[in-house]
C-alpha positions in Angstrom: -4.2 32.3 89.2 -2.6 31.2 92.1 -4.0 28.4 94.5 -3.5 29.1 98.6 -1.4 26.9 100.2 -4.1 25.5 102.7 -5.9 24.6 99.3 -2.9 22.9 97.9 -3.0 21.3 101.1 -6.7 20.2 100.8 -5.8 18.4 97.3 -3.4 16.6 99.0 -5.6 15.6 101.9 -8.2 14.4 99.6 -6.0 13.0 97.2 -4.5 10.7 99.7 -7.9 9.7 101.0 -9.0 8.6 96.9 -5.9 6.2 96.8 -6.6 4.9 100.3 -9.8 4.5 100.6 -11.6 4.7 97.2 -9.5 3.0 95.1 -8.9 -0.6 96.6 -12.8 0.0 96.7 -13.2 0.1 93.3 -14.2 -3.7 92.3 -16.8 -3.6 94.8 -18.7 -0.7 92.7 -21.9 -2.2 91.2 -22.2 -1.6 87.8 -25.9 0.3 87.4 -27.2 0.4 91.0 -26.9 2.6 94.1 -24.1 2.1 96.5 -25.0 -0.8 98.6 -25.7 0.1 102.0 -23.1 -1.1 103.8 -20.6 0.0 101.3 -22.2 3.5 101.4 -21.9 3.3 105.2 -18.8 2.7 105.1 -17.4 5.4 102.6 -19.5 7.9 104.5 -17.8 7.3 107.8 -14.1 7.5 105.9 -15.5 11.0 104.7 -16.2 12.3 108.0 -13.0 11.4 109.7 -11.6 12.9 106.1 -13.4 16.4 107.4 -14.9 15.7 103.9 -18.4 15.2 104.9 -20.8 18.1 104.0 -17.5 19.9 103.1 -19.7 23.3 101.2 -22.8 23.2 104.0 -22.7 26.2 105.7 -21.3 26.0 108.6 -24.1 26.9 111.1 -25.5 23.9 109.7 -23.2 22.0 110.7 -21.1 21.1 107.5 -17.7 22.5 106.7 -18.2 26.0 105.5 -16.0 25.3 102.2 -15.9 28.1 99.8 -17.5 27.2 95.8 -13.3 27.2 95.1 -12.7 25.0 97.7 -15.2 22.3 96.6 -14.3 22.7 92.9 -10.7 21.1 94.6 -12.8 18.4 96.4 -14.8 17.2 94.0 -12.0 17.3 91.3 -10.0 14.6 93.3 -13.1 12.5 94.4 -13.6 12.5 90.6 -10.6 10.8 89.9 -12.0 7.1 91.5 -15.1 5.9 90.0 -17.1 6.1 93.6 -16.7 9.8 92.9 -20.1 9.9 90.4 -21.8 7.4 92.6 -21.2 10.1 95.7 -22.9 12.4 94.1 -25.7 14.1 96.3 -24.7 11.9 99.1 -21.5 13.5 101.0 -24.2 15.8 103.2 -24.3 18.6 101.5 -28.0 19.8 100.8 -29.9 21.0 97.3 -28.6 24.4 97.5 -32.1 25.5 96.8 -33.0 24.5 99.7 -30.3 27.2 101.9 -33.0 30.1 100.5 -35.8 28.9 102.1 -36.9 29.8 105.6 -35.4 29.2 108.9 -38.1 26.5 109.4 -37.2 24.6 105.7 -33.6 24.4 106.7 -34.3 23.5 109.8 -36.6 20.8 108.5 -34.9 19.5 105.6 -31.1 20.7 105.0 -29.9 20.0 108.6 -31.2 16.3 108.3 -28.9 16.4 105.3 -26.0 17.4 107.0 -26.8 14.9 109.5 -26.6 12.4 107.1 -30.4 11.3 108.3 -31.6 12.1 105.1 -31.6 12.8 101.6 -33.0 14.9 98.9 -33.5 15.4 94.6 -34.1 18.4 92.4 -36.9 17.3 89.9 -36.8 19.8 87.3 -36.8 17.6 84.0 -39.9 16.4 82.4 -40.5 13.4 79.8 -40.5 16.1 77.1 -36.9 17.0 77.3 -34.7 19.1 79.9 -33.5 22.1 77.4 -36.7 23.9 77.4 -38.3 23.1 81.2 -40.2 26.0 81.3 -42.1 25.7 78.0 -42.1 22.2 78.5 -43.4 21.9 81.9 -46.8 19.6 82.3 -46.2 19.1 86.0 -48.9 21.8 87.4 -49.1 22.7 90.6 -53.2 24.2 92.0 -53.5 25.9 95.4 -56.1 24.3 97.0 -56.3 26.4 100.3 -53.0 25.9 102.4 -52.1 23.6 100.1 -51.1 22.8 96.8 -52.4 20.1 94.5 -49.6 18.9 92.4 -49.8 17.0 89.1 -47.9 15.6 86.6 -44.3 13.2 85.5 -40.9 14.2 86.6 -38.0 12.2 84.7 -34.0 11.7 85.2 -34.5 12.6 88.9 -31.0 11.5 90.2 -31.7 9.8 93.4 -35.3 10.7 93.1 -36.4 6.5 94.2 -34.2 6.5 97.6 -34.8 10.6 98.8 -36.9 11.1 101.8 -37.7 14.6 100.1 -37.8 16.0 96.6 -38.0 19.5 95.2 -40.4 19.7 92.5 -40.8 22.7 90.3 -44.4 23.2 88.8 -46.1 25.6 86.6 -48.9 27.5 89.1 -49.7 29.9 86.5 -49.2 29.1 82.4 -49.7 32.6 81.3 -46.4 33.9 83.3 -44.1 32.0 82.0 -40.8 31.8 83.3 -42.6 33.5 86.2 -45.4 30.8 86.3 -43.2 28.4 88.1 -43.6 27.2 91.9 -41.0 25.0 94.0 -42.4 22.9 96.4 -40.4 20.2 98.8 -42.9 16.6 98.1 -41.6 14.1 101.5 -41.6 10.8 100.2 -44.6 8.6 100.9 -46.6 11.9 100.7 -50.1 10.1 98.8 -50.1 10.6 95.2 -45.8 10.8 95.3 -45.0 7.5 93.4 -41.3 6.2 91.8 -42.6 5.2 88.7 -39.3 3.2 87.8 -35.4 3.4 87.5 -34.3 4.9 84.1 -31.6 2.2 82.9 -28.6 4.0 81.1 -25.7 3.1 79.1 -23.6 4.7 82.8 -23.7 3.8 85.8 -26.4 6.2 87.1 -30.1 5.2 86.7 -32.0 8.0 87.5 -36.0 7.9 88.7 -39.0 8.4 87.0 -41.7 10.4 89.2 -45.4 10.1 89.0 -47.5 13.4 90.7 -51.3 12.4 91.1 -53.1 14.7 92.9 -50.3 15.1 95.7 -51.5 17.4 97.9 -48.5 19.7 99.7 -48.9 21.8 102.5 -47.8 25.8 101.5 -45.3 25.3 104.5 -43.1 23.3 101.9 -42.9 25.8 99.2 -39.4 27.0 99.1 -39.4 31.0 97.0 -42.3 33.1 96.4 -45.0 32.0 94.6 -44.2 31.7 90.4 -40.1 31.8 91.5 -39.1 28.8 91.4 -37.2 28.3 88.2 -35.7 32.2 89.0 -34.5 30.8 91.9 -33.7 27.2 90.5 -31.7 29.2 88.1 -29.7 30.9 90.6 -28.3 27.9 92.1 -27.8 26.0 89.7 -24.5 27.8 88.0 -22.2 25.8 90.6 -23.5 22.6 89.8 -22.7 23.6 86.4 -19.3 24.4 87.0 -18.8 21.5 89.2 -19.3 19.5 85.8 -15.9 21.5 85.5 -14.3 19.5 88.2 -15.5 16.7 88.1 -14.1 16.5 84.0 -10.9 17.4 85.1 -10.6 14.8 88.0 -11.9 11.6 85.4 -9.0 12.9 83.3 -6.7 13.3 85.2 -7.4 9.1 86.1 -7.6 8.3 82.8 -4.1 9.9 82.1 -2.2 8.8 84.6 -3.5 5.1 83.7 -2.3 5.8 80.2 0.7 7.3 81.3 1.6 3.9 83.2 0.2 1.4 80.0 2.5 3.2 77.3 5.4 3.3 79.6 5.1 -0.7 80.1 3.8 -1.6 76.7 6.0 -2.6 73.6 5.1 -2.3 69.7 6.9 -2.0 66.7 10.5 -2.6 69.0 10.0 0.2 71.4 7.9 1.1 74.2 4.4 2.7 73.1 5.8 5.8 75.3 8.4 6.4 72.8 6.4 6.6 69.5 5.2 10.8 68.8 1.6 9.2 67.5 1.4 8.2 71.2 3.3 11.3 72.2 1.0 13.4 71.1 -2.0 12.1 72.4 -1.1 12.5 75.7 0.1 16.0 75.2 -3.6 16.5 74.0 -5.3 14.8 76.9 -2.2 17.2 79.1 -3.6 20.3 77.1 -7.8 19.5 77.6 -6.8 19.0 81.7 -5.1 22.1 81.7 -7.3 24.5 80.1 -10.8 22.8 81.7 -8.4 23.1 85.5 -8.1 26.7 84.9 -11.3 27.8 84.0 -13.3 25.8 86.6 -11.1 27.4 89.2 -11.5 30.8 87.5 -15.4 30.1 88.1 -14.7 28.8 91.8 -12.8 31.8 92.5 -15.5 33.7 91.1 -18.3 32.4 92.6 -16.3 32.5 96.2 -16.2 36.3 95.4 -19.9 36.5 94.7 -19.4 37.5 91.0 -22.2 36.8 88.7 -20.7 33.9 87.2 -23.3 32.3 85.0 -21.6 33.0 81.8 -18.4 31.4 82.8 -20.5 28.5 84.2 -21.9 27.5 81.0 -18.6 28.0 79.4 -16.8 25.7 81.5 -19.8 23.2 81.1 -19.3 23.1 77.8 -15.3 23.2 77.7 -14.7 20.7 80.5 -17.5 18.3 79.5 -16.2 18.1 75.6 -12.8 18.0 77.0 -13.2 15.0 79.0 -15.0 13.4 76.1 -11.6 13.7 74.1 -9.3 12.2 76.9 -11.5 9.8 77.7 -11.8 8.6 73.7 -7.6 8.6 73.4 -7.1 6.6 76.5 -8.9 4.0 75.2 -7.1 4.3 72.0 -3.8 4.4 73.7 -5.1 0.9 75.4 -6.5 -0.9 73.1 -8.6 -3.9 73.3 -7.9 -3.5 76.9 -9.4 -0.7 77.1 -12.8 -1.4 75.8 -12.9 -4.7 78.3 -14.4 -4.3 81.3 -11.7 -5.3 83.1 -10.2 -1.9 83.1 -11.8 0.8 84.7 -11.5 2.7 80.9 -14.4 1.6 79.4 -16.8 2.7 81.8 -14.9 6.5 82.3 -15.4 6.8 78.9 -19.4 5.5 79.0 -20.1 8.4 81.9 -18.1 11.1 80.2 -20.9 11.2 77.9 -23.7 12.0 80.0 -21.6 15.3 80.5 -22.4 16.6 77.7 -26.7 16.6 78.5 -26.6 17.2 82.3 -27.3 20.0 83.9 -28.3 21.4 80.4 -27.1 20.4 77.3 -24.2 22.2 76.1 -26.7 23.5 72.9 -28.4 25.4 75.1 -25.1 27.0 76.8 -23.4 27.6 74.0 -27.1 29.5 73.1 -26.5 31.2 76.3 -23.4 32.2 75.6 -23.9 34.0 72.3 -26.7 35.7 73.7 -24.7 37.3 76.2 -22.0 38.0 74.0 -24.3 39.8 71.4 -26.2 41.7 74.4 -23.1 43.0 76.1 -20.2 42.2 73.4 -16.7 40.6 75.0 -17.5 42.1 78.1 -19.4 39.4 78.9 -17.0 37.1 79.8 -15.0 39.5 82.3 -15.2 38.3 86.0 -15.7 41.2 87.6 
């Protein structure tokens, strides 16, 4: 596969903006907390003179039209400082579930996005676990007239305590099943909408807890027919998926070239650590896990840019990119030592986010579920892209 020269040129663009404006920023990072607002004010006016803000919104929206290939590139490189985790869902670029609903929706609640007025979460997850949503969904959802009565407890809603709108999925009918499902936009402050708390975790992200009780949302804010929602949630959720892809890739390609520099300036045993083939081949594997997790995300961005049904490959390269980074990550630290379990290399805490990779967006059970499935319902042809 061969990347365009305006896209080589776009990973050069964004890498250059990583090492001068993210990285010196680093230090400044707070451990378990959103970006501070100043600092986020700050970073979000370096991506817009960047042409990095909103980079995938369409561009009638006002965002930079960039194809799913395109943003695979993007994020990869953001991924390689550590602000490029605590960016996520706040570069401008709206819930893509949002871009199916009506003129009036987008209008309402994407554009304000791309704006940077406002922001938005995808609460999906309940307190009974994410791998099963539909059969595990408490959250109801009772239409009361023009409106919808929602209750229920929403958990691991990342950015779910700051958004000025969240899309909730709830079952409005039990008996359909995955067909039982509604999606409905809740604005903050709506009565009955509470953050319950900030769920502390051993990253950097805490996501929110979400308490429904008797919330009352007008039928104007349900995005998809009635009983779509997860179909729909479903269909746009393969890029985030794949973006898992890029964003593995970019954390270790970091974490490489930091290792690369330590063994090169490091001594044991007489020689540099760079010269001993223990220490060889570890970074030959880390080289091997980058490569293999590049390729496929980008096979899935090129797909996806094509319009291919690429949910196969999605979960593939969730699974692949996710485990990969897991790998690098663990070796690094190796290759470092004690300094790499400090805190006073950025090591230690690459390696404590790698981990949620492996549960987001699905756990990689579940794909690797998906997967087989596919493959025993249509054999290898499954995973051809075409």
């Amino acid at each position: 596969m061969l990347i365009p020269d305006e896209l080589q040129e776009l990973r050069r663009t964004v890498r250059r903006f990583v090492e001068r404006e993210l990285l010196p920023l680093e230090p400044e990072l707070p451990e378990a907390d959103h970006l501070p607002a100043g600092l986020y004010a700050t970073l979000a006016e370096r991506l817009r003179a960047a042409g990095l803000w909103a980079f995938s919104a369409p561009a009638e929206l006002g965002g930079g039209g960039g194809t799913p290939l395109a943003q695979m590139i993007v994020t990869e490189e953001l991924s390689r400082s550590l602000f490029g985790l605590a960016l996520a869902g706040r570069t401008g670029n709206p819930l893509p579930v949002l871009l199916a609903g009506t003129p009036e929706q987008v209008e309402r609640f994407a554009v304000p996005v791309v704006a940077g007025e406002r922001l938005g979460a995808f609460a999906l997850t309940e307190p009974t676990g994410g791998a099963d949503p539909v059969g595990n969904m408490g959250t109801t959802a009772t239409r009361d007239g023009d409106h919808w009565v929602l209750d229920g407890r929403k958990t691991f809603i990342s950015l779910g305590d700051i958004a000025d709108h969240v899309v909730v999925f709830a079952t409005s009918d039990r008996s359909a099943g995955v067909r039982g499902i509604t999606a409905l936009v809740v604005e903050a402050g709506t009565p009955g909408f509470s953050v319950v708390r900030r769920i502390p975790t051993m990253g950097s992200l805490a996501p929110a807890e979400i308490d429904l009780a008797g919330c009352r949302v007008p039928d104007a804010n349900r995005v998809g027919e009635v009983g779509m929602g997860f179909v729909l949630a479903q269909q746009v959720l393969g890029t985030a998926r794949a973006e898992i892809g890029a964003r593995a890739v970019g954390a270790s390609v970091r974490l490489l070239d930091e290792a690369l520099a330590h063994v090169a300036g490091r001594r044991s045993m007489g020689a540099s650590v760079a010269e001993h083939q223990g220490a060889q081949w570890m970074l030959a594997d880390c080289a091997v896990d980058i490569e293999t997790s590049r390729w496929i995300t980008y096979a899935a961005g090129e797909a996806a840019t094509a319009g291919r049904d690429t949910r196969v490959v999605d979960s593939i390269v969730k699974v692949h990119a996710s485990e990969a980074l897991g790998r690098v990550a663990d070796r690094v630290l190796q290759l470092f030592g004690g300094w790499g379990y400090s805190k006073d290399l950025p090591i230690e805490r690459f390696y404590r986010e790698a981990r949620m990779w492996r549960i987001v967006e699905g756990p990689n059970e579940v794909h690797r579920w998906a997967v087989a499935r596919a493959l025993l319902r249509r054999g290898t042809a499954a995973l051809e892209l075409t």
